[in-house]
N, C-alpha and C positions, 0 to 999 in steps of 0.2 A: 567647489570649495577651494578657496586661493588664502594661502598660508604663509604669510613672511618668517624670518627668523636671519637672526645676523651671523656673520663672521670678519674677518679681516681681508676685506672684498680684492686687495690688492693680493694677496694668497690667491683667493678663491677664483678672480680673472683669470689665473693660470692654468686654472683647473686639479691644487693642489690640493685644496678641499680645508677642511677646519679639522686644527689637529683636537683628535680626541679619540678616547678607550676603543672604536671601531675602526679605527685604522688600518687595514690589512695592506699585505703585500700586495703587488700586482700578477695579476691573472694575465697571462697570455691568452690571447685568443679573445679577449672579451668584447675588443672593441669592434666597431663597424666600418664603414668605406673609407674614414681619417686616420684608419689607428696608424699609420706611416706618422702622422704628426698632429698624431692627438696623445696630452700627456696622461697621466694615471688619473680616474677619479675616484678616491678617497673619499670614504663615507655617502650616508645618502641618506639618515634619518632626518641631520641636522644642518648638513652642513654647505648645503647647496643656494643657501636662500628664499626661494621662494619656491611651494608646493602647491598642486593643485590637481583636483581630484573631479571628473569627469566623467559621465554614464554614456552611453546608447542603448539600442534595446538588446545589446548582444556583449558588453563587454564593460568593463571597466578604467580608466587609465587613474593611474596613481603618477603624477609626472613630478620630481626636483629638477633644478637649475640653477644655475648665480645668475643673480639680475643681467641682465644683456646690453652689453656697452659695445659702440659699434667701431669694427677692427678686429674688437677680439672674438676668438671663440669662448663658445659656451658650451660646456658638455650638458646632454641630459640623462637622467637616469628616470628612463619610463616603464613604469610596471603593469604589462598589460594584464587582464585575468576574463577568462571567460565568464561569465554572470548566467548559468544555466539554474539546474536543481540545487549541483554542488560547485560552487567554483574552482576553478581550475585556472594553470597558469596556461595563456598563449606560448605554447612552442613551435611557433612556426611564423612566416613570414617577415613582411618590411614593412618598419616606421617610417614614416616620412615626418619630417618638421616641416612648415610652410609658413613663413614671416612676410604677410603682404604689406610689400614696405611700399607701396602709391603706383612707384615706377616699373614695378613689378614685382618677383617675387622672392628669397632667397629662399632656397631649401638643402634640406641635408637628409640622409636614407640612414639607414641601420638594419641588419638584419639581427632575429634575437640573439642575443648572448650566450655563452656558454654557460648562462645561467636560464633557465625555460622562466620565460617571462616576463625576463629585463632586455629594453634595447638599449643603445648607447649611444642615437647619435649627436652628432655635433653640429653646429650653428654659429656660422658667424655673420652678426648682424651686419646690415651696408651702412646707412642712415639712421639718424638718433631721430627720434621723435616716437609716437605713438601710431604702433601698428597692431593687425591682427595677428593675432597664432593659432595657427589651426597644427593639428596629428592626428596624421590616417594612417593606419593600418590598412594592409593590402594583403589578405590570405587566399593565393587561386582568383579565385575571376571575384571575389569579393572583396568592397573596402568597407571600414568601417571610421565613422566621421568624429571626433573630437573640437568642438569647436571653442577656445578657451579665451575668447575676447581680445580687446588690445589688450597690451602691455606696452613698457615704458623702455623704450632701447636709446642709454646712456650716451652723453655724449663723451665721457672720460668713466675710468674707476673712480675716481676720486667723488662724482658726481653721484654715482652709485652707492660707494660706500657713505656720505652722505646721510642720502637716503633711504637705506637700510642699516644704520649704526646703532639702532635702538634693542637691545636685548627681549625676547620675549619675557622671560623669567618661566618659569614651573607654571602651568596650566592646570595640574591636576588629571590629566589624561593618563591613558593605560595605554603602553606603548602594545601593539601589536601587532610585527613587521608582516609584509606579504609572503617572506618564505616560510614565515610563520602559519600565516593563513592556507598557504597551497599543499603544505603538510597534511591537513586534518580535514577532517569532514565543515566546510566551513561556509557559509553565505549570508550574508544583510540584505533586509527588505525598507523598500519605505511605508510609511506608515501615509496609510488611506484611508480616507470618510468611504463610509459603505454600510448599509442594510442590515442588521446586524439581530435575530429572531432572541426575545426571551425563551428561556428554557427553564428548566424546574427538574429539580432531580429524583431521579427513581430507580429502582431497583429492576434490570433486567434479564431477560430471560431466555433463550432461542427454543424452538418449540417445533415439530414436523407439522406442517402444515393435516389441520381434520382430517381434508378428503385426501390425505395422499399418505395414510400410515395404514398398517393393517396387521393383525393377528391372525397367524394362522393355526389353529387348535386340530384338535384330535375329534375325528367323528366317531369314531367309538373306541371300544377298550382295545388295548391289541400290545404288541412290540413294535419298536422302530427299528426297519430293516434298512440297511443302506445301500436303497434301491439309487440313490442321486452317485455322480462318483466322485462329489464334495458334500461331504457333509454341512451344512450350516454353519458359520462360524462368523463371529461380528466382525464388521465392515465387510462382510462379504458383498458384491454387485451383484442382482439378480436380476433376470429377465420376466415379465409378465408372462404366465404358465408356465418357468421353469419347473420342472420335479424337484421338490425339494430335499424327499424321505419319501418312502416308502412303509403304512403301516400294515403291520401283520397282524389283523385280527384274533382276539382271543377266543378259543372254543367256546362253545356255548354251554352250560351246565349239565352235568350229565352226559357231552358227547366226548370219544377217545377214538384213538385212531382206527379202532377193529369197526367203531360201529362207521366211520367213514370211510373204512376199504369194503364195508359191507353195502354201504350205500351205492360204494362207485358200481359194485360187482351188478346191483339189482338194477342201476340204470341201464346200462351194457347189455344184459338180459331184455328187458325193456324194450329197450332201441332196437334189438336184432327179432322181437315178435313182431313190432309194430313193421318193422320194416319187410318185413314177410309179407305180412296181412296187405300192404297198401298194396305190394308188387302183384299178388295172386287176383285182389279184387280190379284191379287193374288191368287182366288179364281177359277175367270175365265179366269185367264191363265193356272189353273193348271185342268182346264177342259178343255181346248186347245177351250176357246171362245175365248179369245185375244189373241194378240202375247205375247207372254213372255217379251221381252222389255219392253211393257208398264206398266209392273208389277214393273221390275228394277228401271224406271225411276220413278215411285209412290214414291215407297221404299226411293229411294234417296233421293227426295223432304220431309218426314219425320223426315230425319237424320238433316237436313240443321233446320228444324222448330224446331227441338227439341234445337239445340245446340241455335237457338237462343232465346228461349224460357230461358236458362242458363246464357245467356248475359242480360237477360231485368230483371231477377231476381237480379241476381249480381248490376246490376246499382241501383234497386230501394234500395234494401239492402244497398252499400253505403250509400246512401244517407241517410238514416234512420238509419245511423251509426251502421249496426248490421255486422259489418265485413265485408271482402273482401278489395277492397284498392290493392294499388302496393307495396309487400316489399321492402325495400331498404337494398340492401346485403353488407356488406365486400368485398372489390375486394380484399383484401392481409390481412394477420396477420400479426397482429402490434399491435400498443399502440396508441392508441386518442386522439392526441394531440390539438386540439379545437375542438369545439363544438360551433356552428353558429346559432344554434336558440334550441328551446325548443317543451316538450308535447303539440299537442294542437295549436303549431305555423301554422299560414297561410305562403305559400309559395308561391313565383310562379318560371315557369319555369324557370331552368338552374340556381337555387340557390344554392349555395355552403354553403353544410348545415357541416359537418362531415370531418375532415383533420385526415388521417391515417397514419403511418410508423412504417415500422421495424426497434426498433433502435439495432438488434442483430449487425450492419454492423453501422458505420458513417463514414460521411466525414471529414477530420481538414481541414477548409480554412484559411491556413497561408497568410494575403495580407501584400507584401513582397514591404517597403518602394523602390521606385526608385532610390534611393540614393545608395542602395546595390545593385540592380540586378546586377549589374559588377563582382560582387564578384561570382555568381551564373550562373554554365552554366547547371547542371540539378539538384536539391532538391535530395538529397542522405535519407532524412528523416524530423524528427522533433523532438522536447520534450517541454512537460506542464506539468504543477505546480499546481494543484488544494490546497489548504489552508489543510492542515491537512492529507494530503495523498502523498505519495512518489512520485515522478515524474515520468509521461508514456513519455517511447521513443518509437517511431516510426523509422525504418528501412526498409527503399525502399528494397524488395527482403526477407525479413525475418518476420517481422509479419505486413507490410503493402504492400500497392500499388499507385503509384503514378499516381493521375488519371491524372492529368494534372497542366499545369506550361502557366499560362495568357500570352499570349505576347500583350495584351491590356491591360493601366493602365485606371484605375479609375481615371475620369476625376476629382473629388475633392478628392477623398484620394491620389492621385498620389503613388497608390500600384498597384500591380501584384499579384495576386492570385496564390498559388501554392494548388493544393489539394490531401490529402491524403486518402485512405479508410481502415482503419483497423477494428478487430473484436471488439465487444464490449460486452461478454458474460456474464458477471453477471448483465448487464443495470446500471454499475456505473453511466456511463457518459449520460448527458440527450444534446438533441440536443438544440442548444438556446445560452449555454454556451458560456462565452468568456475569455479570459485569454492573457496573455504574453506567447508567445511563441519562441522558436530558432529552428532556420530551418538548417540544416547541406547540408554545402556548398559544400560535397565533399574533402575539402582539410583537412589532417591527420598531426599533428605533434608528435613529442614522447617528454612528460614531466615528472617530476616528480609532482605527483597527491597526493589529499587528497579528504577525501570525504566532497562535498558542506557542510555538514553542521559543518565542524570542522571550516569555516572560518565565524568571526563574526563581525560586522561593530563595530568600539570601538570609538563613536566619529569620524564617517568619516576614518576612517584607518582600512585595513581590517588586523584582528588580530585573530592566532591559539593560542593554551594553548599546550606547546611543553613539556612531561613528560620525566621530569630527571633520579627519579625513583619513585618505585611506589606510593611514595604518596608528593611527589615536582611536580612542574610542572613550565613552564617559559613562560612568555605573549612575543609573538615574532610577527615583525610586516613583513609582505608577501608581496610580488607585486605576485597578481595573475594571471593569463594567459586565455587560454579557457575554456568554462563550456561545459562538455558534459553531459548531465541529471545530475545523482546525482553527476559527479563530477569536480573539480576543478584544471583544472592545476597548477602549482607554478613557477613561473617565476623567484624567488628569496627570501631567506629567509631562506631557507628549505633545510636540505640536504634527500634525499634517504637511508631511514631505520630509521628515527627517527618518532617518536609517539606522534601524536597531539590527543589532546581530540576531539571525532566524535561525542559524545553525551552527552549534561551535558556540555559545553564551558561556559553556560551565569552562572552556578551556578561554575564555578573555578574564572569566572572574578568577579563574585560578593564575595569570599573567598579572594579576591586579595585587595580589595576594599572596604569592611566591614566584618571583620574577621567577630566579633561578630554575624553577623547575621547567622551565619552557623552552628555556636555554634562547643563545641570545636573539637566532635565528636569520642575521646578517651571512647571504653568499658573497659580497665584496666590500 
């Protein structure tokens, strides 16, 4: 973008600039390898003559200059800015100027300014005629290439101002300056033709995946001892067969502790005849008085008193709370998502104490107004909008799965469930969630796009901030078309390669609308 604009060119040759309201003092330090005999430059929105504004895949240049008549210098005021996620100003390295004047070349250097991302150098042209101008930046072993056509290098001022004596007049543009820009969260995109999926709105829902949630209940009546040495608590992380609780079964009707120290007493009893009798018969089997069998079957009868001798212990022990009890394990690793009763809680059977899932995996259940299913013969995917985080697309066949598409509607929501299962690996997303969602219909059209967040509601009308050069911009009103996740089709308004503001919109509309509050944003 190359931008004429007048002044009093015999001033401005000197490099004394076009007096006006930006006028500052002179800044020590700001100049580069001239400043020995290079004079002050004075303003930079307006008063340089001619502007022009240049990409690469890595930066931006914003360049002013007074038209270039050769003998004199010409200061530049070039405003570099990194073009990443967020822009940012170049603080660091050298500008070079490069005027390929036939014979060779004239150049001039600059390193940045005391200002991060203004350079200053100077140029003076050899020869009048039409030559190229190239500006490279040089950061470390890296350059990066500016190439901005010929241009016209004067044979006099007089010839110059000339030809740049014509006033631009009011444009209509929304000034707003680059130090204005490097302040804030700020970056413009151009607008691109591209693929752009119908979607249809719906109500969504995150959900623990079937096979990976689990209940764990009470097998029968009892107490909850707290055998685990965390009790259950949500969000808790658990392991597959962790202990979770420990139940302490309930006596059984009619039994109290006399009649189970009374049981223990008759095992014990029990245990020490049987165990007599195997040892004795054992004796005189092994003097061939008895059959041997009779020994075996002693024997056995021993094994049986002992172990139940281990069961009447264990009972009378619960009950006197000195441990034992049923643990209650983890069927799956997950996260504990309720918790149904507490330490110490009486229980009875088949109570659903403990709700478990893995949310590594979820479901979206998009439930998909009946108004639209027409529009929809299989969910191609989906995309959500959480408040403060970029929007997740879902794509049937690439990082999701389409578990299923309801063909029964919900008798009062009169919707259709479409469900998706995608990965969920850092646990952003918690099951429970609900949101606004779009469901993609399958059907593709090719538009000219900008990204969602360049388009802003301005009073009901959807409006972009469309950059003239780099520090204009123009409030232009859009019919927009389909959203696919972050982006926005353009249905009119817009041409293909032009550059809307994608970040920092509501701080140009509010530059547009209350200058003052922006404040004026000139470092020199």
């Amino acid at each position: 973008m190359i931008k004429f604009s007048s002044c009093v060119f015999g001033a401005a040759l000197l490099l004394t600039g076009c007096a006006d309201d930006h006028a500052p003092a002179h800044q020590a330090g700001d100049h580069g390898p001239h400043e020995a005999n290079t004079p002050e430059i004075v303003g930079h929105a307006h008063g340089h003559g001619i502007s022009v504004t240049s990409f690469d895949d890595a930066t931006e240049l914003f360049v002013e200059y007074p038209p270039l008549v050769s003998g004199e210098e010409a200061a530049f005021a070039a405003h570099l800015t990194w073009t990443g996620e967020r822009f940012s100003a170049v603080d660091e390295g050298t500008l070079a100027v490069i005027l390929d004047e036939g014979h060779g070349n004239t150049r001039a250097e600059a390193k940045v300014s005391t200002t991060p991302g203004i350079f200053r150098p100077v140029l003076k042209p050899v020869a009048a005629g039409r030559h190229r101008l190239r500006l490279t930046l040089t950061v470390g072993d890296r350059s990066y290439q500016h190439d901005l056509g010929e241009v016209e290098v004067y044979a006099n001022a007089a010839d110059a101002a000339k030809a740049h004596g014509e006033e631009d007049g009011e444009d209509g543009s929304i000034p707003f300056t680059k130090e204005q820009q490097w302040k804030l969260e700020f970056a413009h995109a151009p607008v691109i033709e591209r693929e752009l999926r119908e979607t249809i709105a719906a109500t969504g829902t995150l959900r623990p995946v079937a096979s990976r949630e689990a209940t764990v209940s009470s097998p029968a009546a009892g107490v909850l001892d707290g055998g685990a040495s965390d009790f259950p608590h949500l969000g808790m992380v658990v392991e597959r067969g962790q202990i979770l609780m420990t139940l302490v079964p309930r006596l059984a009707s009619g039994v109290d502790l006399a009649t189970l120290e009374a049981d223990l007493q008759r095992a014990r009893a029990h245990l020490e005849h049987t165990t007599q009798t195997a040892r004795r018969l054992r004796e005189l089997a092994d003097a061939e008085a008895v059959a041997p069998s009779r020994a075996v079957e002693a024997e056995h009868e021993a094994r049986i008193a002992k172990t139940d001798l281990r069961a009447a212990e264990q009972r009378l022990g619960t009950a006197h709370g000195q441990g034992g009890g049923v643990p209650l394990r983890a069927p799956l690793a997950g996260t504990v998502m309720e918790v149904r009763t507490a330490r110490g809680a009486a229980v009875d059977e088949g109570q659903a104490l403990v709700h478990i899932a893995d949310l590594s995996q979820l479901w979206l259940q998009a439930d998909i107004p009946e108004t639209d299913l027409g529009r929809v013969m299989t969910p191609a995917g989906a995309y959500f909008h959480l408040d403060g985080a970029a929007a997740t697309t879902l794509a049937v066949g690439q990082n999701a799965r389409l578990v299923a598409f309801g063909g029964l509607l919900d008798a009062q929501t009169r919707t259709a469930p479409a469900i998706f299962e995608f990965a969920n690996p850092a646990g952003a997303l918690r099951a429970g969630m609900r949101f606004a969602t779009h469901v993609f219909t399958g059907n593709v059209r090719r538009l000219p796009a900008v990204p969602a967040s360049a388009v802003i509601d301005d009073n009901g009308q959807n409006v972009v901030f469309v950059m003239k050069d780099g520090e204009a911009f123009e409030r232009r009103l859009v019919r927009t078309g389909l959203r696919d996740g972050d982006w926005v089709g353009i249905d009119g308004g817009l041409a293909v390669g032009e550059r809307v503001v994608s970040l920092g919109a509501y701080q140009v509309r509010l530059a547009a609308t209350a200058p003052a509050a922006m404040g004026h944003g000139h470092a020199h």
